[in-house]
DOPA-500457 format. One record per residue (C-alpha): residue number from 1; residue in one letter; x, y, z. Coordinates in Angstrom, 3 decimals. Layout:
num=NUM | residuo=a | px=X | py=Y | pz=Z
...
//
This chain:
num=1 | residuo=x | px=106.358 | py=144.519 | pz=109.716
num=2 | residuo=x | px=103.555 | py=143.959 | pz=107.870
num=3 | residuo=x | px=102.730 | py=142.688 | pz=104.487
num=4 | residuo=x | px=99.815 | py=143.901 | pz=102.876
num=5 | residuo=x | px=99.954 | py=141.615 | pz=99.875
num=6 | residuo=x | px=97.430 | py=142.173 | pz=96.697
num=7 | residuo=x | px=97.872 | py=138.996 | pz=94.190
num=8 | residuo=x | px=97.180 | py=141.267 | pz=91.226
num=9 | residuo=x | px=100.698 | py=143.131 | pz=92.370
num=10 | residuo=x | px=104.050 | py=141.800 | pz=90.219
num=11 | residuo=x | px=105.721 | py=144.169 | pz=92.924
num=12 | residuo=x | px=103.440 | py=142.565 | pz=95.784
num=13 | residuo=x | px=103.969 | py=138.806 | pz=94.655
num=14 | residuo=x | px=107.929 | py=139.508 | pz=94.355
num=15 | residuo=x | px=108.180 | py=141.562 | pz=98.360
num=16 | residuo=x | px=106.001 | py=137.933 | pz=99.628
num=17 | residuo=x | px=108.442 | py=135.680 | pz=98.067
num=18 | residuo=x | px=111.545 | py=137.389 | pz=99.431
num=19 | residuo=x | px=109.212 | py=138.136 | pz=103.123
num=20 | residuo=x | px=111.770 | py=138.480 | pz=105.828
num=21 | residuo=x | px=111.989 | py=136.768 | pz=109.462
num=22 | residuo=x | px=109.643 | py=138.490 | pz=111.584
num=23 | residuo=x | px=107.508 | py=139.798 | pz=109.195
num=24 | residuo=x | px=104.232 | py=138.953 | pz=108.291
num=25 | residuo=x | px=101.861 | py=139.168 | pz=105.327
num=26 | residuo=x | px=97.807 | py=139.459 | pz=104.796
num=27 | residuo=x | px=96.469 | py=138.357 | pz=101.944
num=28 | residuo=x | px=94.064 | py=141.720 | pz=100.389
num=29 | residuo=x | px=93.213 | py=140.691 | pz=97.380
num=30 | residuo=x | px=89.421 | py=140.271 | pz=98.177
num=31 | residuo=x | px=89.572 | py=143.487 | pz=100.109
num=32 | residuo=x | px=91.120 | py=144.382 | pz=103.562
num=33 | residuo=x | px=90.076 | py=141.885 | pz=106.263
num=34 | residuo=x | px=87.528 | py=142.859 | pz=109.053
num=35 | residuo=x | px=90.319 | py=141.455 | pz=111.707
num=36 | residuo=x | px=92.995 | py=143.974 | pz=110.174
num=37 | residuo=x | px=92.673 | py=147.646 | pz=112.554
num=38 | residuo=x | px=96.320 | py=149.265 | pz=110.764
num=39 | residuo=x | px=96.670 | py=152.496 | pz=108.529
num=40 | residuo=x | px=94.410 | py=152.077 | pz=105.729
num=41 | residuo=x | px=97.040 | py=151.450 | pz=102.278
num=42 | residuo=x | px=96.592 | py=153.841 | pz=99.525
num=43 | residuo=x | px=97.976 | py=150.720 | pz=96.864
num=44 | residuo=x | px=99.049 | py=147.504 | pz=96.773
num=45 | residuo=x | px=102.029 | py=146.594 | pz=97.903
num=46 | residuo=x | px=101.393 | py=148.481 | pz=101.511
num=47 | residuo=x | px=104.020 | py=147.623 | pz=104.487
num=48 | residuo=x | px=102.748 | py=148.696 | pz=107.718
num=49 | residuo=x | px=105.911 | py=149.546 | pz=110.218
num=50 | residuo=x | px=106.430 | py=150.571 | pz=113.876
num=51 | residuo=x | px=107.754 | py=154.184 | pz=113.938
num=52 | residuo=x | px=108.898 | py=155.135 | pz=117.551
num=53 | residuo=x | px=107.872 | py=158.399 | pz=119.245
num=54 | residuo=x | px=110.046 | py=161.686 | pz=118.537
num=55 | residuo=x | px=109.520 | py=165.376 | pz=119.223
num=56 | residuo=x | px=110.185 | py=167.950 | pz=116.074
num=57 | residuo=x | px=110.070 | py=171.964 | pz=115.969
num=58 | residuo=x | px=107.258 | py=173.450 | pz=114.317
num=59 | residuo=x | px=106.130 | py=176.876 | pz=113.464
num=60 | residuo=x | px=103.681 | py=178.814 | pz=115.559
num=61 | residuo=x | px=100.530 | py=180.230 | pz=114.403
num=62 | residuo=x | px=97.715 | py=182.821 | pz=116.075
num=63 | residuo=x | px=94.587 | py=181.965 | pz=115.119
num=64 | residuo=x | px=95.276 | py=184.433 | pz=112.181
num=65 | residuo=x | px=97.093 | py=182.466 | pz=110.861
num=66 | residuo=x | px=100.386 | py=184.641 | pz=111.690
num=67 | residuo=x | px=103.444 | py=183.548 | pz=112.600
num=68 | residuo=x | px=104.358 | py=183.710 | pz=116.102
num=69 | residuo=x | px=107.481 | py=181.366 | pz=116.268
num=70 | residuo=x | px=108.411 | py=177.965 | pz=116.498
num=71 | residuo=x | px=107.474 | py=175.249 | pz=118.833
num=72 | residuo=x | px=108.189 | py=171.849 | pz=119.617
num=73 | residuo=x | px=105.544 | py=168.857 | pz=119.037
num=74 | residuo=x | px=105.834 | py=165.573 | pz=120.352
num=75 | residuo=x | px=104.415 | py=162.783 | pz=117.786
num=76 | residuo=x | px=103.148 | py=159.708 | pz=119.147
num=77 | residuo=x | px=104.318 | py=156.281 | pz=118.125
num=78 | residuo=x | px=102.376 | py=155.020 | pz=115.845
num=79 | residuo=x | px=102.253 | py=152.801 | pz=112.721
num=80 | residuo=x | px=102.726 | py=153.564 | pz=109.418
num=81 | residuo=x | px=101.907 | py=151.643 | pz=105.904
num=82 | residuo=x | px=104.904 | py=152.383 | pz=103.128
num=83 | residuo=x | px=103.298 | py=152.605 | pz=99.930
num=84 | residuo=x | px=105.131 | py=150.241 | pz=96.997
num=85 | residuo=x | px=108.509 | py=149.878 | pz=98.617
num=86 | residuo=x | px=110.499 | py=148.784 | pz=96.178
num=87 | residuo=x | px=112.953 | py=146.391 | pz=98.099
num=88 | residuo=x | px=112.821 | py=145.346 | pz=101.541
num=89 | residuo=x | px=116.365 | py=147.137 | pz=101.634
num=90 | residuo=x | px=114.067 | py=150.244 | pz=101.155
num=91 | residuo=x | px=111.943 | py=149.368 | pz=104.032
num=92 | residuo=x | px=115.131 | py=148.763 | pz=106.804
num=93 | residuo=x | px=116.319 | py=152.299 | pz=105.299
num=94 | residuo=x | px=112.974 | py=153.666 | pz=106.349
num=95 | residuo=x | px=113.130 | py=151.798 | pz=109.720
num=96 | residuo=x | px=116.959 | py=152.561 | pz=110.398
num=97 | residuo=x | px=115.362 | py=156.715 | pz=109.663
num=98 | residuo=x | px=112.983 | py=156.173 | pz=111.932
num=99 | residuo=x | px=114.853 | py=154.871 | pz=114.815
num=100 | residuo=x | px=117.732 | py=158.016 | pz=114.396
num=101 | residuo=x | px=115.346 | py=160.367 | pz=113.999
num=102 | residuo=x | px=113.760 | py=159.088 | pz=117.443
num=103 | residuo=x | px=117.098 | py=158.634 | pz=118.997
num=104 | residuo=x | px=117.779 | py=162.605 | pz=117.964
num=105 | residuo=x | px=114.872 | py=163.588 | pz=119.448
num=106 | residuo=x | px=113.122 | py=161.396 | pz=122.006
num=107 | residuo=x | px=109.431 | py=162.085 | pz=122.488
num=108 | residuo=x | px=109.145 | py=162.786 | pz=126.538
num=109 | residuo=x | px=106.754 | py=160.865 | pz=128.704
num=110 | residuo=x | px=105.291 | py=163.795 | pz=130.402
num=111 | residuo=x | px=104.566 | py=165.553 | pz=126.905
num=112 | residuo=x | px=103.408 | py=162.473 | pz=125.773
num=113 | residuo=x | px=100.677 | py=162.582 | pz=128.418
num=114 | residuo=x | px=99.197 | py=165.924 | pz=127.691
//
């Protein structure tokens, strides 16, 4: 996990002084750093997290824009920033959601690679 930490932020000053083990902060107060490649934040505090890979059924559409059914759709992992959590209890529950929901539904290597 992944602090992104605005000085300005009551919210952002009170998630850095409680920061867990493990996670990290950078410091955006004078902008986001050139080094930092993550999801862009849309406000201060941001928390960027690991979500796992995980398939989900979709609808279907012909390039009408009609229904034709449902399909499944395998999502990537990829990383995510949490805008204002409010705790970092509200960040594990997003993480422990993550992880069932990717457990449930495991994205598959070979429909990964298409």
């Amino acid at each position: 996990m992944l602090l992104l930490h605005h000085q300005e932020s009551e919210l952002s000053r009170a998630l850095l002084a409680a920061l867990p083990g493990g996670a990290t902060s950078l410091d955006c107060t004078g902008g986001i750093p050139a080094s930092y490649a993550g999801p862009t934040p849309s406000a201060y505090p941001s928390v960027v997290v690991d979500v796992p890979g995980y398939t989900q059924t979709v609808p279907a559409y012909d390039a009408d824009g009609g229904l034709t059914g449902m399909t499944t759709q395998t999502v990537a992992a990829h990383q995510e920033a949490l805008r204002m959590p409010a705790t970092w209890a509200a960040v594990d529950q997003y993480d422990a959601y993550t992880a069932a929901r990717a457990a449930a539904s495991p994205a598959s290597s070979a429909s990964l690679a298409e």
